[in-house]
SETILUM-636639 format. One record per residue: x, y, z of N, C-alpha, C, CB in turn; residue in three letters. Coordinates in steps of 0.05 Angstrom, whole numbers, padded with zeros to 5 digits, always signed. Glycine has a CB too. Example, Ala and Ser with C-alpha at 12.3 -4.5 7.8 and 13.67 -1.06 7.14 Angstrom:
REM residues 2
+00264-00114+00156+00246-00090+00156+00264-00066+00156+00226-00089+00181ALA/+00257-00045+00142+00273-00021+00143+00258+00001+00157+00282-00012+00114SER/
//
This chain:
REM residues 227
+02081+01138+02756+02055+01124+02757+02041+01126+02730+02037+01135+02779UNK/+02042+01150+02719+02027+01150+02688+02039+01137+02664+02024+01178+02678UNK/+02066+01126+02680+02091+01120+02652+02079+01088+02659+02140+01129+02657UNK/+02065+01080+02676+02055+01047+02684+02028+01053+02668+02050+01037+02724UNK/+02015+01072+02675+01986+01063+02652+01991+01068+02631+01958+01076+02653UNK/+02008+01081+02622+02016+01084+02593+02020+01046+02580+02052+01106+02594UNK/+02030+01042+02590+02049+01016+02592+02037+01000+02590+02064+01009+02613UNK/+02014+00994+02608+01999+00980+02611+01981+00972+02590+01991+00986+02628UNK/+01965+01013+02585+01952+00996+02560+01970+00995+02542+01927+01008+02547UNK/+01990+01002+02527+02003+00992+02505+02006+00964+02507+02027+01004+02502UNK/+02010+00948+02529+02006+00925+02531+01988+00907+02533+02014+00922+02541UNK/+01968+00914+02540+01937+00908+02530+01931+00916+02499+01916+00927+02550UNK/+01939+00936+02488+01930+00939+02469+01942+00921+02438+01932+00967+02472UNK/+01969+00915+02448+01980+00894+02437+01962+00862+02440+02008+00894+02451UNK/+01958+00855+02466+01947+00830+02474+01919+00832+02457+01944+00827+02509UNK/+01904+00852+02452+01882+00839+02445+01882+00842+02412+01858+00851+02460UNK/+01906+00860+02406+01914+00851+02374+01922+00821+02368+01941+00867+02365UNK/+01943+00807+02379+01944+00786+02376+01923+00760+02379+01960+00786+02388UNK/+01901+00773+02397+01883+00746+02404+01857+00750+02368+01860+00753+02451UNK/+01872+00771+02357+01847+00776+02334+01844+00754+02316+01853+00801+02314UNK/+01823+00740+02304+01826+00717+02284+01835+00732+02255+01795+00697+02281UNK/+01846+00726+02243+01855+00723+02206+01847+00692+02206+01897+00730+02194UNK/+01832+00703+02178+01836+00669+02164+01828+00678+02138+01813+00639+02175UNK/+01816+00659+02123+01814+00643+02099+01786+00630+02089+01833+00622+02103UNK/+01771+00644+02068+01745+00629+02068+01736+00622+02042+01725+00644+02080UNK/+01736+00592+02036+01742+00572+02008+01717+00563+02009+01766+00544+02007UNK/+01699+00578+01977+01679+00567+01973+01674+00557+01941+01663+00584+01983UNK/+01672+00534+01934+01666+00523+01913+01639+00512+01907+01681+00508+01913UNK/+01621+00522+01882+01599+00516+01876+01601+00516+01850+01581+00529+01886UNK/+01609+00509+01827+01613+00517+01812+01628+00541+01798+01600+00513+01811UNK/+01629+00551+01819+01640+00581+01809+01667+00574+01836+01610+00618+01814UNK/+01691+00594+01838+01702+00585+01854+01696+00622+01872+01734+00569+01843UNK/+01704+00626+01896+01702+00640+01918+01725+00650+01944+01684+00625+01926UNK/+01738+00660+01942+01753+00664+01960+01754+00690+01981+01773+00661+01948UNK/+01750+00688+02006+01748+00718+02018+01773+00712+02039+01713+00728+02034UNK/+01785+00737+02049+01797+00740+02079+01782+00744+02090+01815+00756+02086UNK/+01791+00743+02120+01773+00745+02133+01790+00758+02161+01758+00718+02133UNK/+01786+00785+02173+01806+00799+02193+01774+00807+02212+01832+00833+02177UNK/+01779+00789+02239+01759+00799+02257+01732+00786+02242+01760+00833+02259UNK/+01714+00815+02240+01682+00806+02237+01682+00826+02207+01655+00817+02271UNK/+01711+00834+02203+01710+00836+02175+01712+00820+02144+01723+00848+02175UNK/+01687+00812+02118+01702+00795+02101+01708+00804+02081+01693+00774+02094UNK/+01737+00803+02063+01737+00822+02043+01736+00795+02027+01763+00846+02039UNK/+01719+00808+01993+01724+00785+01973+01742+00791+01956+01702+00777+01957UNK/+01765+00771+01951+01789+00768+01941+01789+00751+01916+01806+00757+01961UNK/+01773+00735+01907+01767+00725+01882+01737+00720+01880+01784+00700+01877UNK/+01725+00724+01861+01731+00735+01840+01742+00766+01844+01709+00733+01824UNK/+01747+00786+01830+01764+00808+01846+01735+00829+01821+01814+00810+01839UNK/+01717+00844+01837+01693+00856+01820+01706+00880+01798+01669+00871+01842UNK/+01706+00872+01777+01725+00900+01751+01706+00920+01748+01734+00889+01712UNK/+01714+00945+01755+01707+00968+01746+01711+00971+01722+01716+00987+01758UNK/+01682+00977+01710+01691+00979+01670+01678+01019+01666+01658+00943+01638UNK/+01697+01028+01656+01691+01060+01659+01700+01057+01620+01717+01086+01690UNK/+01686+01079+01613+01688+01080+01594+01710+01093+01579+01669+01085+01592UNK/+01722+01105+01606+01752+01124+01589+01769+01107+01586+01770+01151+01607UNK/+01764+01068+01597+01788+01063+01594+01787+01045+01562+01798+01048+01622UNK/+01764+01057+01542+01765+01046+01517+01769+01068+01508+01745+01029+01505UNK/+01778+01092+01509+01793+01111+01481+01809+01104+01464+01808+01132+01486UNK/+01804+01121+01448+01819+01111+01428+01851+01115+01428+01807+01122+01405UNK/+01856+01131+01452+01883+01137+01448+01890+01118+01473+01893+01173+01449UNK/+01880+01111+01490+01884+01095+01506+01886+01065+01499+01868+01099+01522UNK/+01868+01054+01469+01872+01027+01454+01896+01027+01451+01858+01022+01429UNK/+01905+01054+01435+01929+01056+01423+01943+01051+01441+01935+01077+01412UNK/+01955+01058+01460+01979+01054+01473+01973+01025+01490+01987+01081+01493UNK/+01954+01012+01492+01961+00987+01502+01965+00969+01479+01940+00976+01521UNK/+01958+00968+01455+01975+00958+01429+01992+00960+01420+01970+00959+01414UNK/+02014+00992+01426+02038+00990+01427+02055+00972+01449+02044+01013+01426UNK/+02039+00984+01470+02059+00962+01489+02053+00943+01489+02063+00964+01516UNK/+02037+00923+01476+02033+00895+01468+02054+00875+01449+02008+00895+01455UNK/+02060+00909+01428+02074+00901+01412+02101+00896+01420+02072+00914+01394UNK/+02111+00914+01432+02137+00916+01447+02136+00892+01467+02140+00944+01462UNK/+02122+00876+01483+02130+00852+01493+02134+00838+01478+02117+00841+01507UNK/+02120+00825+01454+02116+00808+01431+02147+00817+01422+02086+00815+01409UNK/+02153+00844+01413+02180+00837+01398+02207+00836+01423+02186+00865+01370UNK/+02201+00845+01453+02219+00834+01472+02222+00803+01471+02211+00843+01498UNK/+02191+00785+01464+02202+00758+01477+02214+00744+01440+02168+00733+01499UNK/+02210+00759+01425+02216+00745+01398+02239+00748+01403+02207+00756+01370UNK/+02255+00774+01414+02288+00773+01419+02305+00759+01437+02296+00796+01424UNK/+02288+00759+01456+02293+00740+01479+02303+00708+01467+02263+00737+01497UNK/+02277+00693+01456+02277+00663+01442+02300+00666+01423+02246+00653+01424UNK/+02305+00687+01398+02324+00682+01386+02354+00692+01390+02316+00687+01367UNK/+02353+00701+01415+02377+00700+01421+02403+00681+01429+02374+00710+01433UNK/+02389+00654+01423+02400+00623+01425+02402+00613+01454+02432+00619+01411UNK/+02418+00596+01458+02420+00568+01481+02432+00589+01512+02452+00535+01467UNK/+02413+00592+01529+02434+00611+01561+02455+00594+01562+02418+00611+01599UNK/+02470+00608+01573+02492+00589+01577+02487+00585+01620+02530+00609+01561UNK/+02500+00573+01620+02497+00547+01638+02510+00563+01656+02509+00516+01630UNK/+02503+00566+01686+02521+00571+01703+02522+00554+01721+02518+00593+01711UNK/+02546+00555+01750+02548+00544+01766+02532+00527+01783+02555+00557+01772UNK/+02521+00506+01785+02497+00503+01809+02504+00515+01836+02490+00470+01817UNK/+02488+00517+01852+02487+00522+01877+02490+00496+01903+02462+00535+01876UNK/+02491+00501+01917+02498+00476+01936+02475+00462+01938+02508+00483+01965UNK/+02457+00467+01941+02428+00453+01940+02424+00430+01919+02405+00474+01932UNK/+02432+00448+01896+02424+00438+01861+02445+00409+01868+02439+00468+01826UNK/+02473+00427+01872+02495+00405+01865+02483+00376+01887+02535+00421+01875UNK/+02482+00381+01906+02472+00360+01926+02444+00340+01921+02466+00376+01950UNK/+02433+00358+01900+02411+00340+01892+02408+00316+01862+02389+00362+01890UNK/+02438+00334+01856+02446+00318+01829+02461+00302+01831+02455+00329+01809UNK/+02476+00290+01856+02499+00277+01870+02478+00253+01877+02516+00296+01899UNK/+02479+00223+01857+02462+00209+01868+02467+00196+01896+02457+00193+01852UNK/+02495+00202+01912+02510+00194+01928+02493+00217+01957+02546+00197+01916UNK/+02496+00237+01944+02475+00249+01976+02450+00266+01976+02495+00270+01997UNK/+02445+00255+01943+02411+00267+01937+02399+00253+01955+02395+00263+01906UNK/+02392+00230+01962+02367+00220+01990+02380+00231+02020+02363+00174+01993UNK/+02393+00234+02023+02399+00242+02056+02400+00272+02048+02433+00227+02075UNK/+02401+00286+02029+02395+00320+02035+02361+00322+02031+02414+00345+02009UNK/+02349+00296+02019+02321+00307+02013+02307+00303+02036+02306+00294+01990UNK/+02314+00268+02046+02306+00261+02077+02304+00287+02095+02329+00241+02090UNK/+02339+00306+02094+02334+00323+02121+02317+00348+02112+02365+00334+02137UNK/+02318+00354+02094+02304+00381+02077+02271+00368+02094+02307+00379+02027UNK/+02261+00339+02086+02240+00342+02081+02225+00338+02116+02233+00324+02056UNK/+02256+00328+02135+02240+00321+02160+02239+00355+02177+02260+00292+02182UNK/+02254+00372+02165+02250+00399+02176+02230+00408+02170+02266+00417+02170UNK/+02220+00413+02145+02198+00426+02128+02172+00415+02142+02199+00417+02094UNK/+02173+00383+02149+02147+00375+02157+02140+00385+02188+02146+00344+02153UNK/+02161+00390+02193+02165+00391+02225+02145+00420+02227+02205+00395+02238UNK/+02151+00441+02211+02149+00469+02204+02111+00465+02200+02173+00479+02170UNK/+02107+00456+02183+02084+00447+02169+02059+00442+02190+02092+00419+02152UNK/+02078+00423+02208+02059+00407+02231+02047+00433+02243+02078+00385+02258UNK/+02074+00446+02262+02066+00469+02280+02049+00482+02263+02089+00488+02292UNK/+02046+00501+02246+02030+00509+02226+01998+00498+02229+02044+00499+02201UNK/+01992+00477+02218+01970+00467+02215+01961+00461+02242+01970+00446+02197UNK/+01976+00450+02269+01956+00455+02286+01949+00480+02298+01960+00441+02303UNK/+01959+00512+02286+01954+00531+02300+01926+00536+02281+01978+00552+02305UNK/+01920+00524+02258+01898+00531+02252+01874+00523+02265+01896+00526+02230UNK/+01856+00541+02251+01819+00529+02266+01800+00527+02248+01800+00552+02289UNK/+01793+00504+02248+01766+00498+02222+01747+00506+02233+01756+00468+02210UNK/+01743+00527+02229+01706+00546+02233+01692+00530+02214+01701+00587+02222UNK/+01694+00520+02197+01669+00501+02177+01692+00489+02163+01641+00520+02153UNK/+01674+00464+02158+01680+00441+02128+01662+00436+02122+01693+00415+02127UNK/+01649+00425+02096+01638+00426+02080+01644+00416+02053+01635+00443+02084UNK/+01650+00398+02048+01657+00376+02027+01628+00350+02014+01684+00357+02045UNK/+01611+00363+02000+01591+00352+01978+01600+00340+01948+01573+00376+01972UNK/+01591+00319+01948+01609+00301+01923+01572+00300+01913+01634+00261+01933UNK/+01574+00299+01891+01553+00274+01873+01558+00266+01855+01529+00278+01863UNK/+01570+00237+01846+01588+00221+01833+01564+00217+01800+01598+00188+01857UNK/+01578+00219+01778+01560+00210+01759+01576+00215+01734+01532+00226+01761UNK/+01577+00196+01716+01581+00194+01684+01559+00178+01666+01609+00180+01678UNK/+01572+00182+01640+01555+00170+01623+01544+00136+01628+01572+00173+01597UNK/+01569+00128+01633+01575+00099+01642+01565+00089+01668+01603+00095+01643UNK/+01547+00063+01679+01551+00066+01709+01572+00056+01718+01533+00055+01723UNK/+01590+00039+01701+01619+00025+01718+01631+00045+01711+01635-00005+01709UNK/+01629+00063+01702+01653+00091+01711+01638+00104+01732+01661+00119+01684UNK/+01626+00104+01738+01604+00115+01760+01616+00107+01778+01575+00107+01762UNK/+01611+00082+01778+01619+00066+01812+01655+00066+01811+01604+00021+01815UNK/+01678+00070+01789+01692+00064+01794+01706+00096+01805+01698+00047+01777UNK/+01692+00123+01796+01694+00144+01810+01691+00145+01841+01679+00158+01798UNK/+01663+00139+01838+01651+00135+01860+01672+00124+01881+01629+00118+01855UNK/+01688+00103+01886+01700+00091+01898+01724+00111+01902+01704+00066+01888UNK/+01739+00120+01886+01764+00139+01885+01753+00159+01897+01778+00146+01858UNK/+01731+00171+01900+01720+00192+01913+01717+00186+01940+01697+00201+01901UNK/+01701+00165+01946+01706+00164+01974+01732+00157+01992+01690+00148+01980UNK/+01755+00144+01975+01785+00138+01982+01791+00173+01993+01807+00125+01949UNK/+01795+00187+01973+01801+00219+01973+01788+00231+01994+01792+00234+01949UNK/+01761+00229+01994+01750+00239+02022+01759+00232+02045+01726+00234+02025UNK/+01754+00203+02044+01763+00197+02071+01795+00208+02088+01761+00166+02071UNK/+01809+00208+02066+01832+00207+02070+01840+00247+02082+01846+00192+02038UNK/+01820+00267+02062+01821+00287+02071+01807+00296+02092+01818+00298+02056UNK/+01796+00280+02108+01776+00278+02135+01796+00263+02152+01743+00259+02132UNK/+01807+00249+02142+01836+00237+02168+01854+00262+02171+01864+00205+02155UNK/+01860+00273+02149+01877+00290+02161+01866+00324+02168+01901+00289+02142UNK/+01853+00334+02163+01838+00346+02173+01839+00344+02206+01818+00340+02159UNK/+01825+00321+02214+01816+00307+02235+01840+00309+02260+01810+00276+02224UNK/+01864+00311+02253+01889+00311+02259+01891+00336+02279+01907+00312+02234UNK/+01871+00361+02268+01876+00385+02277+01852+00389+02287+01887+00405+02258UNK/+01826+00385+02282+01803+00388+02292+01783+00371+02295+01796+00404+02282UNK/+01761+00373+02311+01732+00354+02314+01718+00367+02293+01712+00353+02345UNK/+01725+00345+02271+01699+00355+02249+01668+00349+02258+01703+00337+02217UNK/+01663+00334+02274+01644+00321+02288+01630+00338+02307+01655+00299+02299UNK/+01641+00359+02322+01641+00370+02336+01618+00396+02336+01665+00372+02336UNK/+01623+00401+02305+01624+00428+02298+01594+00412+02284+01655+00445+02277UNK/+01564+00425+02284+01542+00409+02276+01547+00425+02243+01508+00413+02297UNK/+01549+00445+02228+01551+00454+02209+01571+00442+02194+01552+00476+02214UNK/+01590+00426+02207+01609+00409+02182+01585+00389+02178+01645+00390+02193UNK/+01599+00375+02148+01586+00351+02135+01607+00351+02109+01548+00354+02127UNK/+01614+00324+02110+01622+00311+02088+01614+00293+02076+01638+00305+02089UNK/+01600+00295+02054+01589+00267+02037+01586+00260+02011+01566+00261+02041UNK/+01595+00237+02004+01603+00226+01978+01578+00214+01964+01625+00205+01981UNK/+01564+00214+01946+01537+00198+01939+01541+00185+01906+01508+00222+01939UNK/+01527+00167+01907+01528+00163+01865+01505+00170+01860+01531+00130+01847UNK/+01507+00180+01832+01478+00173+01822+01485+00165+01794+01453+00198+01823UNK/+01475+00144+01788+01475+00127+01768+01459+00136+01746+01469+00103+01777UNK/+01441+00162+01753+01420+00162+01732+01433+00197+01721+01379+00158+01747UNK/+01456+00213+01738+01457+00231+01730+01485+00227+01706+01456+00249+01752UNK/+01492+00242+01688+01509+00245+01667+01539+00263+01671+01491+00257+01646UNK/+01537+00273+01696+01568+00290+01707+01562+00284+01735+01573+00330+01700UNK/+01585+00298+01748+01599+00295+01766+01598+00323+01785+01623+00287+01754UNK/+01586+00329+01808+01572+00357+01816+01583+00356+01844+01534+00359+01814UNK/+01607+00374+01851+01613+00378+01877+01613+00413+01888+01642+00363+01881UNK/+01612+00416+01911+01619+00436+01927+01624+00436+01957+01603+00451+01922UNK/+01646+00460+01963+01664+00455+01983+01654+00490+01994+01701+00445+01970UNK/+01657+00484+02022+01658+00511+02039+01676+00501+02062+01626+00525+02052UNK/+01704+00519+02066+01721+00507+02080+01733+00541+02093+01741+00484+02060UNK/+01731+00547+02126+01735+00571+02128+01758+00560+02158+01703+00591+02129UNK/+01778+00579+02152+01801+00568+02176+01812+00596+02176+01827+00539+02169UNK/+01817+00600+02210+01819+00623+02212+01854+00616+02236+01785+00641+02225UNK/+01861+00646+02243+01893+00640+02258+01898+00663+02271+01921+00633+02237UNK/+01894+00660+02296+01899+00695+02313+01929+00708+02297+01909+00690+02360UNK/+01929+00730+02309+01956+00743+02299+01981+00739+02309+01954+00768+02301UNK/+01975+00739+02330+01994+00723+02359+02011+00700+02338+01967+00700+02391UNK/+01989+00688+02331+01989+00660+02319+02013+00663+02294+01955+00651+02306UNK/+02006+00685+02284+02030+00695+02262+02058+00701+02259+02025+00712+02255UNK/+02063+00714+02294+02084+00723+02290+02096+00707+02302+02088+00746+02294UNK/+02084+00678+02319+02099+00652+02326+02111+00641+02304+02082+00632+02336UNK/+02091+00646+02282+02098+00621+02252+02116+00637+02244+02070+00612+02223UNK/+02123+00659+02249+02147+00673+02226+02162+00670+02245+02146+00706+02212UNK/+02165+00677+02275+02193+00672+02278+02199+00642+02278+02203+00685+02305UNK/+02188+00620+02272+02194+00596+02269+02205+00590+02234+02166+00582+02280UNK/+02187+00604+02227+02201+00607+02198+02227+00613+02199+02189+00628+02182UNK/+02232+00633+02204+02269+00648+02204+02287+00628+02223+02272+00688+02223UNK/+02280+00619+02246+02293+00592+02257+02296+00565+02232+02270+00582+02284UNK/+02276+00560+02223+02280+00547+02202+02301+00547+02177+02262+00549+02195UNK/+02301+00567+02163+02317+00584+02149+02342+00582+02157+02309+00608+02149UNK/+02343+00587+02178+02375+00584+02198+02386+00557+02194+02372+00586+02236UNK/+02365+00536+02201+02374+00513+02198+02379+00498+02169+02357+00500+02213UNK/+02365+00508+02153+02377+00503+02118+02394+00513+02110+02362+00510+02097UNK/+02403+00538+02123+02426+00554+02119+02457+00531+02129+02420+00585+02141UNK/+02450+00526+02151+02461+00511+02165+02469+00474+02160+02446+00517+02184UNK/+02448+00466+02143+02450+00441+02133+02462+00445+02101+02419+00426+02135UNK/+02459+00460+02092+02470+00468+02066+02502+00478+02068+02451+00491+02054UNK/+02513+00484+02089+02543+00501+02098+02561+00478+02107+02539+00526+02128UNK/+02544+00457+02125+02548+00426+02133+02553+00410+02105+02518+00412+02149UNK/+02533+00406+02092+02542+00402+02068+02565+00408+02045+02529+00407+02062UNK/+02561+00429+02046+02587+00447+02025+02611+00434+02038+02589+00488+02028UNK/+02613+00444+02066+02630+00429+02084+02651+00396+02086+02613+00428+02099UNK/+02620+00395+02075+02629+00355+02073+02633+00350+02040+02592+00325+02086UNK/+02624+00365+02022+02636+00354+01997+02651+00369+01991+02622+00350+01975UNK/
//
């Protein structure tokens, strides 16, 4: 009976690991922004904050990062003049892609697997926010308006697919919008884009990954096979 509650919670304790969100949080304002994000924890991942201590300007410490500066500098001078690599074997991939006879039917199947992979992927994500601010402007106003136009093509087009996986509409904190102004002299955008993916969610995408893998392994052996 205690080897069942044992059990149990280990199995609970698994289940509510997997239901945990990970994601991803993309902020652009001029400056760019990147954090993870595990649970109701956010770590910031770019810019990455440098500790500047003062022992790490000694003088014997200059020294040895100018020797070993030097020593790359005269590794890659030996490297370059060591003349032309010589050429080895392609691989089945390479050779198949240089074969104008079955470069489109290995890229076709390469690329209807990959997308297939891609799909599952992107719908296990979740857009917790979007956030896409344009304000269109140059010197010129017919470069203005002719930005202007390519900007809203781009938008729209990244709101269709987006759209694919979530109600941007849904969510009252998204907004996407493109504007001109004819009287300003640049071009001023920012983006907050935060998508998160249980863990569960992870170890689906990897074992789909390695299934995948199997199958390139497998279309590439087919190949070798046939030429």
């Amino acid at each position: 009976m205690l080897f069942l509650y044992i059990l149990g919670g280990v199995l609970l304790l698994v289940a509510l690991l997997c239901v945990i969100p990970v994601g991803l949080r993309i902020r652009y304002n001029e400056d760019f922004y990147l954090y993870a994000v595990v649970g109701f924890i956010k770590i910031k991942l770019i810019p990455k904050r440098k500790k500047i201590r003062i022992s790490d300007y000694s003088e014997k410490k200059m020294k040895k990062a100018a020797e070993k500066q030097a020593k790359k500098l005269k590794k890659s001078e030996k490297k370059s003049s060591s003349g032309v690599k010589k050429e080895g074997k392609d691989n089945v991939l390479t050779a198949s892609l240089k074969d104008p006879e079955r470069r489109f039917d290995m890229i076709s199947r390469l690329y209807d697997i990959i997308t297939v992979v891609l799909d599952e992927f992107a719908a296990r994500l979740k857009f917790k926010l979007f956030k896409l601010h344009a304000v269109i402007g140059s010197p010129e106003p017919s470069t203005t308006a002719i930005l202007y136009g390519g900007a809203c093509a781009a938008a729209g087009n990244l709101v269709n697919l987006v759209g694919q996986y979530t109600d941007i509409e849904k969510n009252g904190k998204n907004s996407v919008y493109v504007v001109p102004d004819f009287t300003s002299q640049k071009t001023t955008a920012s983006a907050d884009v935060a998508v998160t993916l249980s863990i569960g969610g992870i170890f689906v995408f990897l074992f789909r990954i390695r299934k995948t893998i199997k199958e390139i392994i497998a279309l590439l052996q087919e190949d070798k096979t046939n030429g």
